[in-house]
C-alpha positions as CSV (number, residue, x, y, z in Angstrom):
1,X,-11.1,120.1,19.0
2,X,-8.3,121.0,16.6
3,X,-8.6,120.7,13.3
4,X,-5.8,118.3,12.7
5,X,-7.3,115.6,15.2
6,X,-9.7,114.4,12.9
7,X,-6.5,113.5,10.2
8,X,-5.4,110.0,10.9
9,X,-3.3,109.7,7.5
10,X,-1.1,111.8,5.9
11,X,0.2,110.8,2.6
12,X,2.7,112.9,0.5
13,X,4.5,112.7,-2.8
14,X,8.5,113.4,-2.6
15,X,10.2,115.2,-5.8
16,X,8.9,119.0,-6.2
17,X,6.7,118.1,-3.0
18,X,8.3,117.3,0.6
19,X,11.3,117.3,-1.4
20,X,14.0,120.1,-2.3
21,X,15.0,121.2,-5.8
22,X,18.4,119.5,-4.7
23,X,16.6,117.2,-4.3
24,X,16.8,116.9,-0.7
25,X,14.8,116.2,2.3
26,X,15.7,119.0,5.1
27,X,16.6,118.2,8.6
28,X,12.7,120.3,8.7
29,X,11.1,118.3,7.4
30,X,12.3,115.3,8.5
31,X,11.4,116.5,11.9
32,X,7.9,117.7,11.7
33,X,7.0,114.4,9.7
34,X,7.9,112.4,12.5
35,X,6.3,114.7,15.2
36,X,3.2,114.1,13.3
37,X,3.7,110.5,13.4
38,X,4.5,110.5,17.0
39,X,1.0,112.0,17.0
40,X,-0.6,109.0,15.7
41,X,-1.3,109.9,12.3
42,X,0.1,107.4,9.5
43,X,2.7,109.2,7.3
44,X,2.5,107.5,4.3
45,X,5.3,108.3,1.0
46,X,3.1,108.3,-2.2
47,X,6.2,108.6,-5.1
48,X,6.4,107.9,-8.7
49,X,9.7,106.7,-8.1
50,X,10.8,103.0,-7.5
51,X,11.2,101.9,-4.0
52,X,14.9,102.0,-4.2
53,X,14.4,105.4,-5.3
54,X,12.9,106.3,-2.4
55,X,14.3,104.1,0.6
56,X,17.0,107.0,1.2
57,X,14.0,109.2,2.4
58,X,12.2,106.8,4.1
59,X,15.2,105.6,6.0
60,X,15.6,109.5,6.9
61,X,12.2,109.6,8.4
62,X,12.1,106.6,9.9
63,X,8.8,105.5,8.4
64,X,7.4,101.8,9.2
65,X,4.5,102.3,7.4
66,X,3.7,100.8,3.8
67,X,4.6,103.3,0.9
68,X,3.1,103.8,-2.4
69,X,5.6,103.5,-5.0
70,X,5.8,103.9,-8.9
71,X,2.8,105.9,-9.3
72,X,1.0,103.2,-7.3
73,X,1.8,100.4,-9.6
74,X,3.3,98.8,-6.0
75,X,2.6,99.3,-2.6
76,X,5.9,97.9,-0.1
77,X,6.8,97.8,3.3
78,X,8.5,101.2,3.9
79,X,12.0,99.9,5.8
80,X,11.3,96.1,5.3
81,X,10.6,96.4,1.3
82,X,8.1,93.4,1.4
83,X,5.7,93.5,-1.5
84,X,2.0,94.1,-0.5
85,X,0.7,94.4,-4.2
86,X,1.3,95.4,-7.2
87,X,0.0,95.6,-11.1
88,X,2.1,95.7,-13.4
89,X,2.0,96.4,-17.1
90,X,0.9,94.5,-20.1
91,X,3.8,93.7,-21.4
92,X,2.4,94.3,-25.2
93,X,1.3,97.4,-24.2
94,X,4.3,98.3,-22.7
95,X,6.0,97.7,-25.8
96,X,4.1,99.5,-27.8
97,X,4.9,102.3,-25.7
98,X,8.4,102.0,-26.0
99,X,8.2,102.1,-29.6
100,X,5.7,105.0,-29.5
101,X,8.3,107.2,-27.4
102,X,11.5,106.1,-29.4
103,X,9.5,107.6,-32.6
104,X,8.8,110.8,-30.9
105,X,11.7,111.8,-29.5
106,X,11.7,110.5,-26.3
107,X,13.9,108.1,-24.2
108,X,12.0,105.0,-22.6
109,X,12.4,103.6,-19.1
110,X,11.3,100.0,-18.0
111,X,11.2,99.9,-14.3
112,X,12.0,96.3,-12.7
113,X,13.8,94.8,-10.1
114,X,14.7,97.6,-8.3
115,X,16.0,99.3,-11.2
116,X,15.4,101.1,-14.5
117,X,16.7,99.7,-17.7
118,X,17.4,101.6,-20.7
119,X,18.3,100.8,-24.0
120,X,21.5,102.8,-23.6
121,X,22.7,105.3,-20.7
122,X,22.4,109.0,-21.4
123,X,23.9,111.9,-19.5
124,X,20.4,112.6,-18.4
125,X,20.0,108.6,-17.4
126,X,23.7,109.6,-14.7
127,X,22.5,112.1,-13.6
128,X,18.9,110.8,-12.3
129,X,20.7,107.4,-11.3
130,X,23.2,109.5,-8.9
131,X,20.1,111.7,-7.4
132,X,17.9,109.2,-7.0
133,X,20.2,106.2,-6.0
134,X,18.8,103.4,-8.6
135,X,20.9,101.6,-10.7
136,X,20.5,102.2,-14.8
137,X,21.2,99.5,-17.0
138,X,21.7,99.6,-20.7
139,X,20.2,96.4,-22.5
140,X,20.1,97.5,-26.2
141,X,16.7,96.9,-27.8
142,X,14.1,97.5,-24.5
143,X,11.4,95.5,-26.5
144,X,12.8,92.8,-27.1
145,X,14.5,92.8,-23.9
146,X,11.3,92.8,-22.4
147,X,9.8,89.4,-21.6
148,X,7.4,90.1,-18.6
149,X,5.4,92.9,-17.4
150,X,7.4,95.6,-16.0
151,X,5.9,97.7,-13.0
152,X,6.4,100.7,-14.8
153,X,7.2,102.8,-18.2
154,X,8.4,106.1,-18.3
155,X,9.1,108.5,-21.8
156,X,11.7,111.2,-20.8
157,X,11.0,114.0,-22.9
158,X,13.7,116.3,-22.6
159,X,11.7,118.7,-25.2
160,X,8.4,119.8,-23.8
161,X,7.0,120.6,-27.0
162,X,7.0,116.9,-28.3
163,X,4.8,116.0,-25.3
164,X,1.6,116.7,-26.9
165,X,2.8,115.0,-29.8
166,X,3.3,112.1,-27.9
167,X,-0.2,112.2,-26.2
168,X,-1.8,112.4,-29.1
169,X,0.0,109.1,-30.5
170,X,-1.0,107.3,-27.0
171,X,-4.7,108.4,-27.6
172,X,-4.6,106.8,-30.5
173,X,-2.8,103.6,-30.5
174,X,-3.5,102.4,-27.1
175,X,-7.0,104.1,-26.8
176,X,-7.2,104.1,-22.9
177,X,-5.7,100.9,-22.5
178,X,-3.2,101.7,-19.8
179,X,-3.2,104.6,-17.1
180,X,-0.7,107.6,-18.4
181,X,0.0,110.9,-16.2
182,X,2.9,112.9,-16.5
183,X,5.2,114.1,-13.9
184,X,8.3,116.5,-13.6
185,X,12.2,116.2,-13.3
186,X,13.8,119.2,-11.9
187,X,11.0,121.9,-13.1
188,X,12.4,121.3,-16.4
189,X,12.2,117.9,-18.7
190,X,8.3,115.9,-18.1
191,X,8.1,112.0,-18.1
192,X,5.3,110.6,-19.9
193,X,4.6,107.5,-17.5
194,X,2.7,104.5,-18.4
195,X,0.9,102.1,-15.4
196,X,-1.4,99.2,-15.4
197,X,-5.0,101.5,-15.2
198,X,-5.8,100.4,-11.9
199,X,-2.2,101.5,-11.0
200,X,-2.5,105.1,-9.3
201,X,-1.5,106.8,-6.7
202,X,-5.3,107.7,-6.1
203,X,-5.6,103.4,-5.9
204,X,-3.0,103.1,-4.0
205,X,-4.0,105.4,-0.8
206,X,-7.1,103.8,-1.1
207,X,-5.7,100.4,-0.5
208,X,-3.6,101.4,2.8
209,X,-6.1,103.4,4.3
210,X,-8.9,100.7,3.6
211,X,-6.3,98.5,5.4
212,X,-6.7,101.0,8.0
213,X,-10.0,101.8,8.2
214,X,-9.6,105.7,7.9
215,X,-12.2,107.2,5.4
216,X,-12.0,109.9,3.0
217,X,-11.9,112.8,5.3
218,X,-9.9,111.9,7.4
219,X,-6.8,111.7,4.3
220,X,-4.3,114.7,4.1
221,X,-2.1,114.8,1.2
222,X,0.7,117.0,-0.7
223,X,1.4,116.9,-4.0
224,X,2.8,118.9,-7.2
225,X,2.3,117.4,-10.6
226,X,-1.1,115.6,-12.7
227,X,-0.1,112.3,-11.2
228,X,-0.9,113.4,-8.3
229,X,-4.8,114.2,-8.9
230,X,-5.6,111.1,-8.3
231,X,-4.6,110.8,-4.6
232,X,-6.0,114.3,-4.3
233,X,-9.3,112.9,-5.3
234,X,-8.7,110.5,-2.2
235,X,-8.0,112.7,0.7
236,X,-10.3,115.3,2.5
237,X,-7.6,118.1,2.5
238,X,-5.4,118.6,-0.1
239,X,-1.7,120.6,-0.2
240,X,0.4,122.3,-3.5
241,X,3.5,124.3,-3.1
242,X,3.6,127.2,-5.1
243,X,5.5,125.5,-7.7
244,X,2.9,122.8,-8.3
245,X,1.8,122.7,-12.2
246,X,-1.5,124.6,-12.3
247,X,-4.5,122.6,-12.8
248,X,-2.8,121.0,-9.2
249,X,-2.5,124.5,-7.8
250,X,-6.5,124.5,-8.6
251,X,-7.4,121.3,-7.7
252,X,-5.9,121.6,-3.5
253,X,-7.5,123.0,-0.6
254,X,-4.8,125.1,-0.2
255,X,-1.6,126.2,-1.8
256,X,1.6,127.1,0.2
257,X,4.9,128.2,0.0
258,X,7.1,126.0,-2.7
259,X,9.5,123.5,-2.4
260,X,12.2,125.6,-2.3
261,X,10.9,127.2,0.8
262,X,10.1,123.7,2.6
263,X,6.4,125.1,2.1
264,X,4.9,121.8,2.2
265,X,6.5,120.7,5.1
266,X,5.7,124.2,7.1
267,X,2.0,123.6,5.9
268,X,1.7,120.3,7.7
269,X,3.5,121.9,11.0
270,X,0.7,124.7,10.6
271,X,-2.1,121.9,11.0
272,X,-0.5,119.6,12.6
273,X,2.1,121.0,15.3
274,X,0.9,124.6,16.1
């Protein structure tokens, strides 16, 4: 038997992952993905980003399956975008982590409605809003804007070096409260991200393949940042490009070429296709 027949899900994240630097999704990629789900096998999208963040890829592939979106804080309906569950934030909580990345240097991102909303629109905020095709809106003061639980909160810390400053100040004020991971834009700038603490991708590929009825083993998954060690912790077989941050490099079954060489994408063709 080969080894990809006992697989019946694979699940992958999308920016530094499946994705291109660009970031892009190659005509490649979009073709052994949906080989492999001609096979049978559930292709599932496992993304940080918001679901309108990630519709453009899942229109490319085609994908009818549910996707796990904003760190798992929601699982939707892949083409359809109906809402199969979600936990959001507590909205005190959340605040307090606006105010805790406004002190630190950082520039905080409530994610509702199928958008993000800033206190005002940076450079940076343009450019992620044209990449990613969400809409950015400026609302002044986020906190007291705020008045219900968002799905998400990010901290874009454009300077690396304030990051463990930052961490330290979560430790300390919300002392485990919520669920925070980090994860990368572009290789360069890290978001601090803040979930509900049953909100992770880990959770959330639990929940669809539950639905499912696929166990453990039978889980493959790609991914290249720490929010992703969750959902590794999930799957039987586990994937990092190259350019995956290194305690992800240690944590997979097997690291392949990066994104920049479709690596991912020729790793699942490897055990899927060949």
């Amino acid at each position: 038997m080969k080894e990809s027949k006992k697989y019946r899900l694979l699940a992958t994240d999308l920016d530094e992952t499946i994705l291109s630097p660009e970031p892009v999704l190659s005509e490649y990629a979009v073709s052994v993905l949906r080989a492999i789900e001609e096979m049978g096998v559930k292709v599932v999208i496992c993304t940080g980003r918001a679901y309108a963040g990630a519709l453009l890829y899942l229109k490319q592939i085609g994908l009818n399956n549910p996707g796990i979106f904003c760190n798992g804080a929601q699982v939707r309906g892949s083409l359809d975008g109906s809402v199969l569950h979600e936990c959001p934030l507590p909205i005190e909580d959340a605040r307090l982590a606006i105010r805790l990345g406004e002190e630190t240097g950082g520039h905080p991102r409530v994610y509702m409605d199928d958008r993000i909303y800033v206190s005002s629109i940076t450079e940076e905020d343009k450019t992620v809003s044209s990449v990613t095709h969400i809409k950015f809106e400026a609302v002044g003061d986020l906190c007291s804007f705020l008045d219900r639980p968002p799905l998400k909160m990010i901290n874009y810390m454009k300077d690396p070096e304030l990051v463990p400053v930052l961490l330290e100040k979560n430790e300390r004020v919300l002392q485990g409260r919520l669920y925070i991971t980090q994860s990368m834009w572009r290789s360069t700038s890290i978001f601090v991200e803040y979930m509900n603490v049953s909100a992770t991708k880990g959770n959330g590929l639990k929940k669809i393949a539950d639905m499912w009825g696929i166990s453990k083993d039978e889980i493959i998954v790609a991914g290249d940042y720490l929010n992703d060690l969750t959902m590794f912790a999930e799957a039987g077989f586990s994937i990092a490009p190259q350019n995956a941050h290194p305690s992800v490099r240690e944590a997979a079954s097997v690291v392949c070429l990066s994104n920049a060489e479709d690596g991912v994408a020729k790793k699942f063709a490897e055990i899927f296709l060949s």
